[in-house]
C-alpha positions in Angstrom: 0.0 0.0 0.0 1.2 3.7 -0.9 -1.1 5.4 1.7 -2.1 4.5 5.7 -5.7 3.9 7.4 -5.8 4.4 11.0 -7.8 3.3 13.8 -8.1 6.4 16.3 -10.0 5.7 19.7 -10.1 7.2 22.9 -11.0 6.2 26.6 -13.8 8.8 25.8 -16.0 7.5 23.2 -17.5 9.8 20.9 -14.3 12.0 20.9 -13.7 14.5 18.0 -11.1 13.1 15.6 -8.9 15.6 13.5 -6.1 14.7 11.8 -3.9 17.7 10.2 -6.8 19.9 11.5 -9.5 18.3 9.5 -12.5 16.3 11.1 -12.3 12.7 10.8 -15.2 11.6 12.9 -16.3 10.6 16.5 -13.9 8.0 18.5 -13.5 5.4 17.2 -12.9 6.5 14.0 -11.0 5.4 11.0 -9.5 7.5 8.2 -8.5 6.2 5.1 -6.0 7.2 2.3 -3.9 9.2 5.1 0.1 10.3 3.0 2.6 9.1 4.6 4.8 11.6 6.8 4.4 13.6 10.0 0.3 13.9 10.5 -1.3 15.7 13.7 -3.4 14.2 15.9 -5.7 15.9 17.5 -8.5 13.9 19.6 -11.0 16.1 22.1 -14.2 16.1 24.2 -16.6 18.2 26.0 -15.3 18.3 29.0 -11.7 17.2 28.9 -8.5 18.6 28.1 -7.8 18.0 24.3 -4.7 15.9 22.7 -2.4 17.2 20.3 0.2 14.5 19.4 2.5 14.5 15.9 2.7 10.7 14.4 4.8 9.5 11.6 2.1 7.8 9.6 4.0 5.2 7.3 2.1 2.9 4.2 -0.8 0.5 5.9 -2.7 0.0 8.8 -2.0 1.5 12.7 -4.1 1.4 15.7 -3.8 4.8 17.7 -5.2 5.0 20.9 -5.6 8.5 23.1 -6.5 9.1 26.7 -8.1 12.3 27.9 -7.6 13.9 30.9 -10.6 14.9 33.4 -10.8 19.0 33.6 -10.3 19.5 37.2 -11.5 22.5 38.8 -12.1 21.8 43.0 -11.7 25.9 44.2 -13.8 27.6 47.4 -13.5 31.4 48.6 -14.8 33.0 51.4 -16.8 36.1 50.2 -19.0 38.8 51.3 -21.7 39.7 48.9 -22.4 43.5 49.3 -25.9 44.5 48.7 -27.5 47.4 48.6 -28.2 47.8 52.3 -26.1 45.3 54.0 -24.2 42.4 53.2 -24.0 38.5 53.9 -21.5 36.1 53.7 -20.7 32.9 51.9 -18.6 30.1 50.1 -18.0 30.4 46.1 -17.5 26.9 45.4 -16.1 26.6 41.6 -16.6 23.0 39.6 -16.2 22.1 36.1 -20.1 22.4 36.2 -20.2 26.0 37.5 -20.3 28.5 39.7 -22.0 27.8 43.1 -22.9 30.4 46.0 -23.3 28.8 49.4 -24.7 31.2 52.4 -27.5 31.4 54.6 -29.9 34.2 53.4 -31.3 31.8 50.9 -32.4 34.7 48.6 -28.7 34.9 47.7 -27.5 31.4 47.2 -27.1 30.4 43.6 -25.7 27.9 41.1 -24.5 28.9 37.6 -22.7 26.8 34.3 -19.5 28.2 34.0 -20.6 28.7 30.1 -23.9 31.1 32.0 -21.3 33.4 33.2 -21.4 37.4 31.1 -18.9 38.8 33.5 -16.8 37.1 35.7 -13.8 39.5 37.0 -11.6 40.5 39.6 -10.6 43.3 40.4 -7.4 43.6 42.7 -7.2 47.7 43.5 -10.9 47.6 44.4 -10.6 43.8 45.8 -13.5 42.5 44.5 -14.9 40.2 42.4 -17.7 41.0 39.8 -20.1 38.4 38.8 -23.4 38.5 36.8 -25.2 35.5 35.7 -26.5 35.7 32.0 -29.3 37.4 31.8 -29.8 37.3 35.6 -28.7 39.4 38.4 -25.0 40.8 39.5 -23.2 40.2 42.2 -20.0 41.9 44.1 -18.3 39.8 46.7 -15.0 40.9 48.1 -13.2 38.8 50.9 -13.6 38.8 54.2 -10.4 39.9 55.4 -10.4 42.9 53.2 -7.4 41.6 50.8 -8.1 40.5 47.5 -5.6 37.7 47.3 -7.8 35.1 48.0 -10.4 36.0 45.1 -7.7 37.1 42.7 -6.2 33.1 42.6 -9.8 31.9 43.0 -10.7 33.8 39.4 -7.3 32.8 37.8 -8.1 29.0 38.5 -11.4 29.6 37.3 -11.3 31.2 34.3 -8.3 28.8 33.1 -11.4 26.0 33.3 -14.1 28.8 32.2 -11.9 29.2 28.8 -11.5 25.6 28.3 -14.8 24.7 28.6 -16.4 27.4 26.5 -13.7 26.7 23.9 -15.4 23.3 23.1 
């Protein structure tokens, strides 16, 4: 044979299959007629942090098998949510399924996708953290012991996930 077909499955199935950038199908997939030389791999999910892997393809058949790895986002913050009149305090608790806002005045508490978030910032020289759910309300929490360290690395491991999984 002058040209490869390869097998490509994942520990994911249903996985998007690209090779050189072009869409081969869903894991497991097999692509026929592949040229010989260096070909990129690329093999992603919803979800899960995508593979990128360069393979020297050579005349016939291969098997190629990627694993994904989990997106792992486990993050908690002690805020106070300013309101109008008054405040109350809480725990942000960040997944890779959202956004969650534990406290006691259960008019507060929420739960949001991290893709349902139209703002999500901090801001260090005012030390807070700005949060509005889309299409929804707004919220201002700053940290209890008036620093803004503690929400500043809270929002970086967040929106590192956020990205990622809006990417997809």
């Amino acid at each position: 044979p002058t040209t490869a077909t390869l097998r490509i499955d994942s520990d994911v199935p249903g996985a998007q299959v690209f090779i050189d950038n072009k869409f081969v199908g869903n894991a497991p997939a097999t692509a026929t007629g592949v040229a010989p030389g260096q070909r990129k791999i690329n093999v992603q999910a919803p979800g899960y942090d995508g593979v990128v892997e360069f393979v020297d393809v050579t005349p016939g058949s291969r098997d190629l098998t990627f694993s994904l790895k989990t997106i792992r986002l486990d993050q908690k913050v002690s805020v106070v949510h300013k309101h109008r009149l008054g405040q109350c305090t809480g725990t942000l608790i960040a997944t890779p399924d959202g956004i969650r806002y534990e406290t006691d005045n259960k008019d507060d508490g929420f739960t949001v996708a991290l893709t349902g978030l139209e703002t999500f910032e901090v801001n260090f020289l005012q030390k807070n953290l700005k949060l509005k759910v889309r299409g929804g309300r707004s919220y201002d929490f700053t940290d209890p012991s008036g620093k803004a360290d503690a929400l500043y690395l809270f929002h970086q491991e967040v929106d590192k996930v956020r990205k990622k999984v809006t990417a997809k």
